[in-house]
gemmi code that builds the backbone of each chain (N, CA, C; Angstrom):
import gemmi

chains = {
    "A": [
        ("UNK", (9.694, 28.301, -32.879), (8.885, 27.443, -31.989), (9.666, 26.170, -31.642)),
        ("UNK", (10.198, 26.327, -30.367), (10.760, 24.676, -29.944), (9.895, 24.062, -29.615)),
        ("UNK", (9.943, 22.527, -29.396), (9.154, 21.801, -28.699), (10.199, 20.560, -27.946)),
        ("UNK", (9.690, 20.446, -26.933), (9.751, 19.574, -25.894), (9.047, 17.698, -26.470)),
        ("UNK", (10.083, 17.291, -26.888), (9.624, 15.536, -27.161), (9.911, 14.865, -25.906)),
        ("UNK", (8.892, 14.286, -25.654), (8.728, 13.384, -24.369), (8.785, 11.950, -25.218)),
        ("UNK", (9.683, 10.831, -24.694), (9.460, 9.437, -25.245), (9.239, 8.695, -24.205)),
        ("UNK", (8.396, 7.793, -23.832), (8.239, 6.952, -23.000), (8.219, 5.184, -22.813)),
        ("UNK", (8.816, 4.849, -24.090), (8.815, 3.419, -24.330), (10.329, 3.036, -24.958)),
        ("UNK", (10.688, 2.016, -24.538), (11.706, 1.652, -24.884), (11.628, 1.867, -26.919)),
        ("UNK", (12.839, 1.818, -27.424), (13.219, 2.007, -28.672), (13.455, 0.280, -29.104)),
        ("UNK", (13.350, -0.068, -28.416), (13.382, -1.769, -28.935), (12.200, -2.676, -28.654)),
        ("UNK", (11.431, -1.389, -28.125), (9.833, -2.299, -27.759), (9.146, -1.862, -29.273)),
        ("UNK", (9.017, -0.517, -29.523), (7.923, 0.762, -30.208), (8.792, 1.410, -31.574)),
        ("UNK", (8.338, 1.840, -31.733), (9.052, 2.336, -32.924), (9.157, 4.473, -32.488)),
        ("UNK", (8.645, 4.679, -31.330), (8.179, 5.635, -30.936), (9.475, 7.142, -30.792)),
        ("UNK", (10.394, 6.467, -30.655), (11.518, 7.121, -30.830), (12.016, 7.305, -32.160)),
        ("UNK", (11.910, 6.526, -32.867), (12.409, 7.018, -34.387), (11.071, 7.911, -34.944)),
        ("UNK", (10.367, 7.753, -34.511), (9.152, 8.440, -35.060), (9.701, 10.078, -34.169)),
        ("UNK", (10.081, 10.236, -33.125), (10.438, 11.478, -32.527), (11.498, 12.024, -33.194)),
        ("UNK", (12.565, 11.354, -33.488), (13.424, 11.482, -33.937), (13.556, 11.993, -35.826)),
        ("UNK", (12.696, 11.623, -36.325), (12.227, 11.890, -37.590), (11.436, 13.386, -37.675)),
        ("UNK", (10.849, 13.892, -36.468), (10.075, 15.244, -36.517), (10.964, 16.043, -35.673)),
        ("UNK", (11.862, 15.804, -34.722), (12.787, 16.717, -34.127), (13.241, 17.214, -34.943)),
        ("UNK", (12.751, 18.705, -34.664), (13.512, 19.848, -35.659), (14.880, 20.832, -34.838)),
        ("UNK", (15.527, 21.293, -35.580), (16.774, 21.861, -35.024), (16.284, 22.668, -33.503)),
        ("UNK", (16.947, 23.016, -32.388), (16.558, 23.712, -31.569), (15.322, 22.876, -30.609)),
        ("UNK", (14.710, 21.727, -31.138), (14.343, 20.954, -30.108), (14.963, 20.580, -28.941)),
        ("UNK", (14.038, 19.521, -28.097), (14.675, 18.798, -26.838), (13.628, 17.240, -27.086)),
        ("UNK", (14.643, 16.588, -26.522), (14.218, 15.099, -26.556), (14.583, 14.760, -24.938)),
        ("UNK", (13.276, 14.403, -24.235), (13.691, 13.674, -23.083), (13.436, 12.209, -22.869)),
        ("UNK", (14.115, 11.424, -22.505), (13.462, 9.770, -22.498), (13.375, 9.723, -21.004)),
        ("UNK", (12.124, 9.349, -20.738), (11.878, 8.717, -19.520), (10.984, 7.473, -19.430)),
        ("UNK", (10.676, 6.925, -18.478), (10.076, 5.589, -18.081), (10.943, 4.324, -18.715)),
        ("UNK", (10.334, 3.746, -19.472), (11.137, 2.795, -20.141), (12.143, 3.808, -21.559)),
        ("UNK", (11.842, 4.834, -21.811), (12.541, 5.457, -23.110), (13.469, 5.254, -22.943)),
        ("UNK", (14.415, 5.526, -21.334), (15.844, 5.815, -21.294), (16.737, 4.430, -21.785)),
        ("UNK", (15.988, 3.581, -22.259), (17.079, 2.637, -22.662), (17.627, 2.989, -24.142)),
        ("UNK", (17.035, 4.289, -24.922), (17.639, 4.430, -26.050), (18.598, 5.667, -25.474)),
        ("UNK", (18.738, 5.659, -23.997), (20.321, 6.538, -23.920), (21.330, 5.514, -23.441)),
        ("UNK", (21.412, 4.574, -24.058), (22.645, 3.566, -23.373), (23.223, 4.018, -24.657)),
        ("UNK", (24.483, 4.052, -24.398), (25.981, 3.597, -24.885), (25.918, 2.440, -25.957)),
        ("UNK", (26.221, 2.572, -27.293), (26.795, 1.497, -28.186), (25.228, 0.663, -28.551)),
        ("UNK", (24.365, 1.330, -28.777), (23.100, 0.728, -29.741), (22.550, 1.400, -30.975)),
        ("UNK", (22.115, 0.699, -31.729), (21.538, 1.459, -33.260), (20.781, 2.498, -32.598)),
        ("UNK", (20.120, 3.225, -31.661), (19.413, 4.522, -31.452), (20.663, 5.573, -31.147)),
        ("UNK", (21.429, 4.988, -30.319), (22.696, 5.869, -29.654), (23.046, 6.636, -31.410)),
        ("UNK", (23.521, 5.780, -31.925), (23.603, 6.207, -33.724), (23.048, 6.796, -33.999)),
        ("UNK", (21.683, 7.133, -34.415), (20.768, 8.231, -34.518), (21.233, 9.090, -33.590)),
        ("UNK", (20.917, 9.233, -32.188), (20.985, 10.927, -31.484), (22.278, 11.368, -31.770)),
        ("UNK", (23.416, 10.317, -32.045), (24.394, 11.250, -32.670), (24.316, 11.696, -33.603)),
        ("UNK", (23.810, 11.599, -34.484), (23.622, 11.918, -36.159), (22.747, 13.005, -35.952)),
        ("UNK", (21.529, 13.260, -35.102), (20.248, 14.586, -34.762), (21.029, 15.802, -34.454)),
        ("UNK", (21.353, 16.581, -35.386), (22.329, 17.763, -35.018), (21.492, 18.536, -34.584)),
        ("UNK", (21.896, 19.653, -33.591), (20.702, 20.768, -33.361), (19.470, 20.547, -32.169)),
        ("UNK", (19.383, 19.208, -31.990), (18.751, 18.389, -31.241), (19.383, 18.681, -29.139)),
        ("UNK", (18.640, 18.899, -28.648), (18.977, 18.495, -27.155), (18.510, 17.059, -26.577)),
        ("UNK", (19.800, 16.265, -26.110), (19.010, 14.990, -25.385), (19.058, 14.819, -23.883)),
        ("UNK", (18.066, 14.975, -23.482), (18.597, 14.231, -22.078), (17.370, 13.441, -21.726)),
        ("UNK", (17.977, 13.056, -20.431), (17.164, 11.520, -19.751), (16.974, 12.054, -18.388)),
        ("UNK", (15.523, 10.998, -18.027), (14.863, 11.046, -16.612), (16.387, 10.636, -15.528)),
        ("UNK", (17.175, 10.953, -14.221), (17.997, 10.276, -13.899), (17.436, 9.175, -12.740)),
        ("UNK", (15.734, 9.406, -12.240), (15.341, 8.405, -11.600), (14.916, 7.047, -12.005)),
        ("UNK", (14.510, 7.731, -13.647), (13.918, 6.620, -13.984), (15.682, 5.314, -15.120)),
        ("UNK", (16.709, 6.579, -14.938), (18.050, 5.284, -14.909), (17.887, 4.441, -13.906)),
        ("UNK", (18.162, 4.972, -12.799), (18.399, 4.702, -11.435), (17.584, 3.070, -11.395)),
        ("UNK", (15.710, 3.366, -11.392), (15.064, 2.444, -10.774), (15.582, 1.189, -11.787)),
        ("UNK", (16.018, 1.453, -13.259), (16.211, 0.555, -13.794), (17.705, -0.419, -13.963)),
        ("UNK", (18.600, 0.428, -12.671), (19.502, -0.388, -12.735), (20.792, 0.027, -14.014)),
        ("UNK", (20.259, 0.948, -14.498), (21.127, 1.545, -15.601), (22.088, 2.950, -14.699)),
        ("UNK", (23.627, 2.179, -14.574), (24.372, 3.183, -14.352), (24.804, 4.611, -14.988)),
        ("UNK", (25.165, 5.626, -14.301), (25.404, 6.736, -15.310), (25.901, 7.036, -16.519)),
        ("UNK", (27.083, 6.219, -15.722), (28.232, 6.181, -17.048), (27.781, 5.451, -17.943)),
        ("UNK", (26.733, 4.405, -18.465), (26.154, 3.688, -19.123), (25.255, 4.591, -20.214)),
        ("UNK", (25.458, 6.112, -19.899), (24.435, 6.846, -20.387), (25.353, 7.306, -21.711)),
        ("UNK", (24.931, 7.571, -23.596), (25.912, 8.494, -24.205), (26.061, 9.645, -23.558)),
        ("UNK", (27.871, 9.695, -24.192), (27.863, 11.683, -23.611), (27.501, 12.587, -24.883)),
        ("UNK", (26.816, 13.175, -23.647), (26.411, 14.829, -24.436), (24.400, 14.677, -24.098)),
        ("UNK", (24.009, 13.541, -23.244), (22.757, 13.093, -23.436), (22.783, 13.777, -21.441)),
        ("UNK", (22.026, 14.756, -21.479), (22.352, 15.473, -20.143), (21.356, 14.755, -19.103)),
        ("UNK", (21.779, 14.329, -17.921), (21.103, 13.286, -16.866), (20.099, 14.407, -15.933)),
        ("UNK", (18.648, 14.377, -15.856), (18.072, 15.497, -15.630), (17.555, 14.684, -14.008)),
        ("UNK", (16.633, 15.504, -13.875), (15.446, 15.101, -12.300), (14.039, 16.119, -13.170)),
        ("UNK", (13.215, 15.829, -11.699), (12.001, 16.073, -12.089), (11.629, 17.781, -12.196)),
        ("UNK", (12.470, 18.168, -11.483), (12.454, 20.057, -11.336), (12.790, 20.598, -12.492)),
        ("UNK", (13.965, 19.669, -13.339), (14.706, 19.896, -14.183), (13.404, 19.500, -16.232)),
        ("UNK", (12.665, 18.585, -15.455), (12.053, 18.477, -16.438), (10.739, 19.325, -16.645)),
        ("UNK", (10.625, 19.599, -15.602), (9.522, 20.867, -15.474), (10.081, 21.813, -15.939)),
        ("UNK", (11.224, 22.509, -15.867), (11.471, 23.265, -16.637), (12.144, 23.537, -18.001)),
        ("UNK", (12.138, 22.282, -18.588), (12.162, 21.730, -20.207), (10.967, 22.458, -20.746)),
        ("UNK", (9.415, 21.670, -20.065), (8.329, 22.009, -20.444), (8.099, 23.547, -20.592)),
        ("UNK", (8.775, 24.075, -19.402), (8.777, 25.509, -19.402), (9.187, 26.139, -20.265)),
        ("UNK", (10.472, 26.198, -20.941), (11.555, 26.880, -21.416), (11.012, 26.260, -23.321)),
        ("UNK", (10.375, 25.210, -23.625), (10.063, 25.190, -24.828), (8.758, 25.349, -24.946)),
        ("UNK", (8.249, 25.641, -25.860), (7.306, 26.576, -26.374), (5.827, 25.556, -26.311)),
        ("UNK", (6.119, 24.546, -26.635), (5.173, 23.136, -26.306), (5.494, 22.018, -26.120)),
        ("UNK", (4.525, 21.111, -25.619), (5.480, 19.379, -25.094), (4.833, 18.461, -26.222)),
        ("UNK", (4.834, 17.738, -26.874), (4.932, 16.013, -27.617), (5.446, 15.357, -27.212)),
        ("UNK", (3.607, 14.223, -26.419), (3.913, 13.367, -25.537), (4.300, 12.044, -26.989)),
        ("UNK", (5.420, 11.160, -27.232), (5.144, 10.096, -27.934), (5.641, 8.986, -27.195)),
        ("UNK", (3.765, 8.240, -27.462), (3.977, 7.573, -26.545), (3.716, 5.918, -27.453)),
    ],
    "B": [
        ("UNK", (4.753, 29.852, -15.150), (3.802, 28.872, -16.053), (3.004, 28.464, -15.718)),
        ("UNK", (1.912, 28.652, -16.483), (0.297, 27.530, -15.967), (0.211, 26.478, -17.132)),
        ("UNK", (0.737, 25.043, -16.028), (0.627, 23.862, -16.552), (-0.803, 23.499, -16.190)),
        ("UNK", (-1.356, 22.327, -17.659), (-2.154, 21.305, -17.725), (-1.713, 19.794, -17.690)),
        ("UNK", (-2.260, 19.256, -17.067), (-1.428, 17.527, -16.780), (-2.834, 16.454, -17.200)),
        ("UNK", (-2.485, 15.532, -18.182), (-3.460, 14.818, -18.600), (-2.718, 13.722, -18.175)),
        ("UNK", (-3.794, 12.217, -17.595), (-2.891, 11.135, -17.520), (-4.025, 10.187, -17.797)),
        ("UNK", (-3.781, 9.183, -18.727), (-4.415, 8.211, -19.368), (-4.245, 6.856, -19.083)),
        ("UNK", (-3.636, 6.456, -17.781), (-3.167, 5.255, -17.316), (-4.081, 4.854, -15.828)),
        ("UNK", (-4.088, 4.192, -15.414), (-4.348, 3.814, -14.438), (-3.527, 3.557, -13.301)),
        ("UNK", (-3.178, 3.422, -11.799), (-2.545, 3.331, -10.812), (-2.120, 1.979, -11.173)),
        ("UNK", (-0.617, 1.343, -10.639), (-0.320, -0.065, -10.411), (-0.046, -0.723, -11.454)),
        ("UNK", (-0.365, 0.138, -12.228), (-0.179, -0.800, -13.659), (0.869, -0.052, -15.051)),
        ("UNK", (0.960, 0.909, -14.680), (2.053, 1.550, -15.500), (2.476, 2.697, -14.823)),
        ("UNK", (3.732, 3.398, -15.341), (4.241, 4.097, -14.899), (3.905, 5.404, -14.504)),
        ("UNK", (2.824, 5.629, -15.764), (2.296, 7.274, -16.110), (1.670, 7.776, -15.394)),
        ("UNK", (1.305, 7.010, -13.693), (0.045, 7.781, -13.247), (1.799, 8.591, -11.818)),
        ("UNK", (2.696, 7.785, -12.139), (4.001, 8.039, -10.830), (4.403, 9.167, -11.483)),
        ("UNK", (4.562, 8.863, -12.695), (5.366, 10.229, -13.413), (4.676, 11.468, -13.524)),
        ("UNK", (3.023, 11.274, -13.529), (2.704, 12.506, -13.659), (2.608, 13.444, -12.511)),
        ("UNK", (2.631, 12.418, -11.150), (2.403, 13.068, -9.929), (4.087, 13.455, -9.518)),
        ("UNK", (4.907, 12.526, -10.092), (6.224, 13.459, -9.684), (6.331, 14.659, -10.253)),
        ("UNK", (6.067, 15.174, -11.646), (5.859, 16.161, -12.338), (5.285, 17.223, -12.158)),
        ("UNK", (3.876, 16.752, -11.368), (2.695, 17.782, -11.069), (3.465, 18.293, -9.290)),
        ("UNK", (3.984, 17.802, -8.930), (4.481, 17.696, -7.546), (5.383, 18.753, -7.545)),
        ("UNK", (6.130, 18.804, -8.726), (8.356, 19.323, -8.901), (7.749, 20.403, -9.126)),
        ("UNK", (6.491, 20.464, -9.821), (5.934, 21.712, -11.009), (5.053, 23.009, -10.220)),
        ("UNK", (4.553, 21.877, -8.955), (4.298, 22.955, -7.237), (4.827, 23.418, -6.680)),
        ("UNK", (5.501, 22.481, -6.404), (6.713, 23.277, -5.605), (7.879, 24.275, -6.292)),
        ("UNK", (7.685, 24.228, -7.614), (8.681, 25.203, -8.165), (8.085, 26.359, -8.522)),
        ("UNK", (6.944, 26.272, -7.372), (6.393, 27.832, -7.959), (5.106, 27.719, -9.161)),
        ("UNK", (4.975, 26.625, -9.958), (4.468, 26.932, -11.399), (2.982, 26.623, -10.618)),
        ("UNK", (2.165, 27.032, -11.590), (0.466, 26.647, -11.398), (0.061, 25.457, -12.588)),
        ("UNK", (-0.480, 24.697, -11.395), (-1.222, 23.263, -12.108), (-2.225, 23.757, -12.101)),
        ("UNK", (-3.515, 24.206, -13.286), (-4.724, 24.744, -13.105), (-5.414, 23.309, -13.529)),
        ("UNK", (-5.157, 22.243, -13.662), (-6.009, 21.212, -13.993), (-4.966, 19.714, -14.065)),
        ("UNK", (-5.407, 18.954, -13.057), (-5.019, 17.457, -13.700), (-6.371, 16.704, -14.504)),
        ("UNK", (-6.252, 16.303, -15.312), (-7.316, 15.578, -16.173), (-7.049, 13.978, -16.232)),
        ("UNK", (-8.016, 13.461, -15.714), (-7.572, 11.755, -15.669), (-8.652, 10.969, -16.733)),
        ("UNK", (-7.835, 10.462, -17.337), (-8.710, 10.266, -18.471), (-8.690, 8.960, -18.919)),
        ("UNK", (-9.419, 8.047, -19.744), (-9.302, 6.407, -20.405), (-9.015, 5.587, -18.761)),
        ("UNK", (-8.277, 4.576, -18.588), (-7.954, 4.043, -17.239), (-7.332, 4.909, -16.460)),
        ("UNK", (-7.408, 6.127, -16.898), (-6.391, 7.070, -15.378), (-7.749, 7.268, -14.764)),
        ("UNK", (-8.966, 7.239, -14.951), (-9.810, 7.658, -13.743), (-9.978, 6.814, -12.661)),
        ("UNK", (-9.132, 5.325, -12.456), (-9.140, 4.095, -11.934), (-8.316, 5.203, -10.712)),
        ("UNK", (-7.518, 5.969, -11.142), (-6.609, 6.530, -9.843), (-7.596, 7.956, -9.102)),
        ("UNK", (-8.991, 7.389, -9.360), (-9.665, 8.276, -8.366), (-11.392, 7.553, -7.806)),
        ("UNK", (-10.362, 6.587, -7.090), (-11.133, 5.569, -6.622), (-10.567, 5.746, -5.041)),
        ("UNK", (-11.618, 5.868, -4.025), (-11.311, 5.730, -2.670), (-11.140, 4.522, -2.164)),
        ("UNK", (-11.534, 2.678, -2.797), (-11.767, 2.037, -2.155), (-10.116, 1.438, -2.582)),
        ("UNK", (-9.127, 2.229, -3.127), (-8.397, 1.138, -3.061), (-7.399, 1.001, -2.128)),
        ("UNK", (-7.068, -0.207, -1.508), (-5.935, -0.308, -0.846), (-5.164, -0.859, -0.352)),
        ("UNK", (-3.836, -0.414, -0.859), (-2.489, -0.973, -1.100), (-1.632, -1.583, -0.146)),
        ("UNK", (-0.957, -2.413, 0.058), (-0.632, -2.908, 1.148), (0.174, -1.477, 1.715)),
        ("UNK", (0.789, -2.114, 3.065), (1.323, -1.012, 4.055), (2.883, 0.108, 3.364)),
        ("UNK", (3.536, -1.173, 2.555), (4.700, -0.883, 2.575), (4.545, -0.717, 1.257)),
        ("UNK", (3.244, -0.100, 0.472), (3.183, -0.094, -1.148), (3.083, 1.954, -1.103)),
        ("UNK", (3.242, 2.233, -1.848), (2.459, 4.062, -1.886), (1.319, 3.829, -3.039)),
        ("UNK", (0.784, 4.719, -1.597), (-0.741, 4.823, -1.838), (-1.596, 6.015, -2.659)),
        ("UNK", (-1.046, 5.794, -4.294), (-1.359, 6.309, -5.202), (-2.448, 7.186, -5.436)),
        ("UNK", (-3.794, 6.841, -5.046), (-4.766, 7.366, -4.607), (-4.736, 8.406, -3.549)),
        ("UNK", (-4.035, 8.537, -2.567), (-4.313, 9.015, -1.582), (-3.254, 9.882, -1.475)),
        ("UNK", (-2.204, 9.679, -2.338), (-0.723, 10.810, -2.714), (-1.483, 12.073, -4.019)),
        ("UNK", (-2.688, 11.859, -4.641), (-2.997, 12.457, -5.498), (-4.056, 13.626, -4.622)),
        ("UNK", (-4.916, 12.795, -3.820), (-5.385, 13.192, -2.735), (-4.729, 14.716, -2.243)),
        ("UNK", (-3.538, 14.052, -1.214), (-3.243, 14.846, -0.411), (-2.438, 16.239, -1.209)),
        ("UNK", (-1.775, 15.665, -2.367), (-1.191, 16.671, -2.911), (-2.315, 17.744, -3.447)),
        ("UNK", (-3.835, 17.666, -3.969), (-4.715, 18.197, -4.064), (-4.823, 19.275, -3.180)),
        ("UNK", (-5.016, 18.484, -1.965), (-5.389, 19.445, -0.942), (-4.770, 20.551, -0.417)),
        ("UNK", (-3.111, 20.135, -0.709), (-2.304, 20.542, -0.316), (-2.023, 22.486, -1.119)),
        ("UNK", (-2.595, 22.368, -2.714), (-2.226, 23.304, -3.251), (-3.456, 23.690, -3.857)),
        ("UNK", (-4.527, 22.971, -3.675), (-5.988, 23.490, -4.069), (-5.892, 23.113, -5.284)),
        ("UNK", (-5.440, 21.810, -5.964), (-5.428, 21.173, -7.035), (-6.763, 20.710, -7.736)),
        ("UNK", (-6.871, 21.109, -9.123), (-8.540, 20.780, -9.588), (-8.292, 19.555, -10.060)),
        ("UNK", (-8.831, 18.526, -9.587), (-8.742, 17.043, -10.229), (-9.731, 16.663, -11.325)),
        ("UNK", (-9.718, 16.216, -12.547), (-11.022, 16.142, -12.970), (-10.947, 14.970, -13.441)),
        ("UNK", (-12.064, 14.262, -13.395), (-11.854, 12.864, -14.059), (-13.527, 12.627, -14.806)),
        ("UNK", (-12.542, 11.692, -16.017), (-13.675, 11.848, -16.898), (-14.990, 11.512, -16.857)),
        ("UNK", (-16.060, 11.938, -16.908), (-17.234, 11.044, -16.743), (-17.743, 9.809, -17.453)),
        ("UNK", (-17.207, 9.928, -19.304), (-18.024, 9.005, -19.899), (-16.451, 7.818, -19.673)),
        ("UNK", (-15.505, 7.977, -19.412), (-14.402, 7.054, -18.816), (-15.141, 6.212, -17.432)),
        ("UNK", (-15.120, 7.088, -16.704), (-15.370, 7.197, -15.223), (-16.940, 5.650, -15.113)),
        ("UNK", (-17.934, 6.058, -15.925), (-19.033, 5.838, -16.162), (-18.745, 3.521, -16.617)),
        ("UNK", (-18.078, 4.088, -17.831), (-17.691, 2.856, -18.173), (-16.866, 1.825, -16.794)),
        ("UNK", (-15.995, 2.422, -15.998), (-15.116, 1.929, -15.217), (-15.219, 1.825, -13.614)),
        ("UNK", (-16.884, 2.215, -13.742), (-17.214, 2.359, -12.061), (-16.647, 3.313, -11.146)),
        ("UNK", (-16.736, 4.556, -11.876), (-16.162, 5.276, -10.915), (-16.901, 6.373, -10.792)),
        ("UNK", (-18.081, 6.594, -9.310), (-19.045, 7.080, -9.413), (-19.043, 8.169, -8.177)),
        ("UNK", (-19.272, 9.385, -8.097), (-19.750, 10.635, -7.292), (-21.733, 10.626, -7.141)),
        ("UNK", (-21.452, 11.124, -5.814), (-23.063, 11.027, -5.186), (-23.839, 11.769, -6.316)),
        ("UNK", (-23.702, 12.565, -7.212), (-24.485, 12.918, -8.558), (-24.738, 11.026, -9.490)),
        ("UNK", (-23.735, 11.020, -9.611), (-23.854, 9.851, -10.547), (-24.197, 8.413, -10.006)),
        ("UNK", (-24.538, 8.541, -8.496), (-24.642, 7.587, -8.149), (-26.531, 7.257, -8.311)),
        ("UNK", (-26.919, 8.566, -8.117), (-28.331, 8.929, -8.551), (-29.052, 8.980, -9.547)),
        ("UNK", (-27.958, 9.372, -10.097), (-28.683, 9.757, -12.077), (-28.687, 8.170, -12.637)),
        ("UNK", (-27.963, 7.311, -12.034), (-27.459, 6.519, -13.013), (-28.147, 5.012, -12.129)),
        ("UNK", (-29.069, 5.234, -10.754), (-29.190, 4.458, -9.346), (-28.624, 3.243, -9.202)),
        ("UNK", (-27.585, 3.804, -8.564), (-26.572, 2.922, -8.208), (-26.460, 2.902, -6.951)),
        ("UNK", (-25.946, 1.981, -5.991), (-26.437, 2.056, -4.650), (-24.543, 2.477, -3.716)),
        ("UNK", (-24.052, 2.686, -4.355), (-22.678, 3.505, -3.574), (-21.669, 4.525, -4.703)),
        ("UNK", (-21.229, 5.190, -4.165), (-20.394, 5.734, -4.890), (-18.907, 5.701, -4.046)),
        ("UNK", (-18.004, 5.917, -4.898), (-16.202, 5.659, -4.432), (-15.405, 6.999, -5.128)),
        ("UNK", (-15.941, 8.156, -5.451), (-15.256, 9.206, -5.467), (-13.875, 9.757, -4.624)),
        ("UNK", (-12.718, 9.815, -4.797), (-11.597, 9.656, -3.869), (-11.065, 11.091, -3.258)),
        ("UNK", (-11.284, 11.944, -2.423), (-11.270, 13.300, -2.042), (-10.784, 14.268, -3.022)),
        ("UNK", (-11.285, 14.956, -3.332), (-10.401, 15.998, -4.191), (-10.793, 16.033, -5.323)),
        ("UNK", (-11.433, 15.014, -5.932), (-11.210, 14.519, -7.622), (-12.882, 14.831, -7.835)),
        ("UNK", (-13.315, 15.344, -8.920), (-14.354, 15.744, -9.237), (-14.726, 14.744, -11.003)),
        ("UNK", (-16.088, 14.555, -10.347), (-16.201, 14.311, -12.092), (-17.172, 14.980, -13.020)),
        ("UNK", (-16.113, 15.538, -14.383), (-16.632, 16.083, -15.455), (-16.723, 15.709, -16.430)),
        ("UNK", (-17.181, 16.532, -17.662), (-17.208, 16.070, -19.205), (-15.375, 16.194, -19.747)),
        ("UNK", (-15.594, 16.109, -20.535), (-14.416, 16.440, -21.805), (-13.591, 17.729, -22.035)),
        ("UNK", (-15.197, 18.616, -22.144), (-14.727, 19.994, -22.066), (-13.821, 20.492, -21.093)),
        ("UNK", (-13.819, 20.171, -19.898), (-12.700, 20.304, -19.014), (-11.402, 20.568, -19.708)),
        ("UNK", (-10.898, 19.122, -20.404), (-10.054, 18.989, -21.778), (-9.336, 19.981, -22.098)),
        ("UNK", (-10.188, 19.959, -23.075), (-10.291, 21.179, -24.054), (-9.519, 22.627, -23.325)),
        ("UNK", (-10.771, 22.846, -22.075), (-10.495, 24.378, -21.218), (-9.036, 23.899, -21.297)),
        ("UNK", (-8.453, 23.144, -20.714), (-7.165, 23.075, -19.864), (-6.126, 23.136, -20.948)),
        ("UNK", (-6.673, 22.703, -21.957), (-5.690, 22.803, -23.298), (-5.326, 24.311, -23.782)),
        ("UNK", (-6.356, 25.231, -23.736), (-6.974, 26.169, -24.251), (-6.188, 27.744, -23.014)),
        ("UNK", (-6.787, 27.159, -21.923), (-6.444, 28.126, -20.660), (-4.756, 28.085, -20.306)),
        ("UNK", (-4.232, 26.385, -20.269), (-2.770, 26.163, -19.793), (-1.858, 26.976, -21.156)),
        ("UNK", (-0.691, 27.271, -20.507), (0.649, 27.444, -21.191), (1.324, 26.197, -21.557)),
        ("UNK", (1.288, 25.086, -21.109), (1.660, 24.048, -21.548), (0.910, 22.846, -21.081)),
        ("UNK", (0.207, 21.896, -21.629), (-0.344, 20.781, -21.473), (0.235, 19.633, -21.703)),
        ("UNK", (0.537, 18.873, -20.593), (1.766, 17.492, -19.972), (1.014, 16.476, -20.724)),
        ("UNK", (1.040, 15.656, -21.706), (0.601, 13.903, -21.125), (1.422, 13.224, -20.844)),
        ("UNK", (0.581, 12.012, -20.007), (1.293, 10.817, -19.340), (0.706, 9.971, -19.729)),
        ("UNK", (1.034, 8.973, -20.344), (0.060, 7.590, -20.436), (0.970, 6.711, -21.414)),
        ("UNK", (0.178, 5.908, -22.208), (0.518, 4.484, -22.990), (0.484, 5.123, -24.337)),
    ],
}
model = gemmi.Model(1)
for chain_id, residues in chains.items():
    chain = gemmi.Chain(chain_id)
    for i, (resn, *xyz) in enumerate(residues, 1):
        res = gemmi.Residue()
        res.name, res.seqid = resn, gemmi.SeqId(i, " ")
        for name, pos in zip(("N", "CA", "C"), xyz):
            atom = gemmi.Atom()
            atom.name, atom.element = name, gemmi.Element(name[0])
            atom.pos, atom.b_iso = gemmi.Position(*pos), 0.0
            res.add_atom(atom)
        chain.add_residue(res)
    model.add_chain(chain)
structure = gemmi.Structure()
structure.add_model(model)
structure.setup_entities()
């Protein structure tokens, strides 16, 4: 059983991402969108964690980089830059979604 | 896939009511079935007809609207939410005598159980909110 983790708050607002990050089991997916995607920047104590989540899939909203002014390359690699078609079919392809919000 | 989409936010004020309609939108057009959006806590604020946004704002209400219409979308919004937050259909405008109602095309109001069905009936159930 995979599941689909949705995060939606920054990692320096909530604690909401380490809490995802603590139940992501191997063969999961982690997507950050709205404010989440600031725990896919480059060179912060969360970036540390998703490297350490082995087994784990990460990727990020790429509109919701965009509106925030967060360039691509600003993103870690291996954290895959998605759209909205693309996240519909996250939901699809894993078995259930966990919204943490 | 038959998606369920719950959204617990309200229009204008956070993100979750944009994200769920980009979602519910990508998730139409890619073929999948939305058998239920459920608007629930302040998301039933986004099924209000009277609101409106300046010219050059999108008109949240009326993008939920049209996309409804567009794919025969079941909108449901909560009643005992709805109830608390003024958001009233010509049933409830009666039961409850109130002298207008602001129901926003498309959007129907129910109980809870809706919920539940959509939890129960969908292959996968979305939230959006706080």
């Amino acid at each position: 059983m995979s599941t689909l983790h949705t995060v939606n708050k920054s990692p320096f607002e909530k604690s909401s991402m380490d809490s995802c990050l603590a139940y992501a089991k191997q063969g999961s997916a982690v997507l950050m969108y709205e404010d989440g995607i600031y725990g896919a920047i480059k060179g912060t104590a969360i970036a540390d964690k998703i490297a350490a989540a082995s087994g784990v899939s990460f990727y990020v909203l790429g509109p919701d980089l965009k509106a925030r002014g967060v360039a691509e390359d600003k993103v870690v690699d291996g954290i895959e830059i998605v759209d909205y078609p693309k996240f519909v079919a996250l939901a699809a392809e894993n078995d259930k979604v966990q919204a943490w919000v | 896939m038959k998606f369920a989409i719950q959204v617990n936010e309200g229009p204008y004020q956070h993100q979750a009511t944009d994200s769920a309609y980009q979602f519910t939108k990508a998730a139409l057009e890619g073929g999948h079935e939305v058998m239920r959006v459920f608007f629930y806590h302040d998301g039933v604020n986004n099924g209000t007809k009277l609101t409106t946004p300046p010219q050059d704002d999108r008109n949240i209400v009326n993008r939920w609207s049209e996309l409804a219409k567009k794919y025969d979308l079941d909108m449901v919004v909560c009643v005992a939410a709805a109830q608390r937050r003024g958001i009233v259909d010509e049933g409830e405008m009666q039961r409850n005598g109130k002298d207008a109602e602001n129901i926003a095309d498309n959007f129907r109001i129910s109980g809870l159980g809706q919920l539940v069905e959509a939890g129960i009936q969908s292959e996968r159930l979305v939230v959006f909110g706080d």
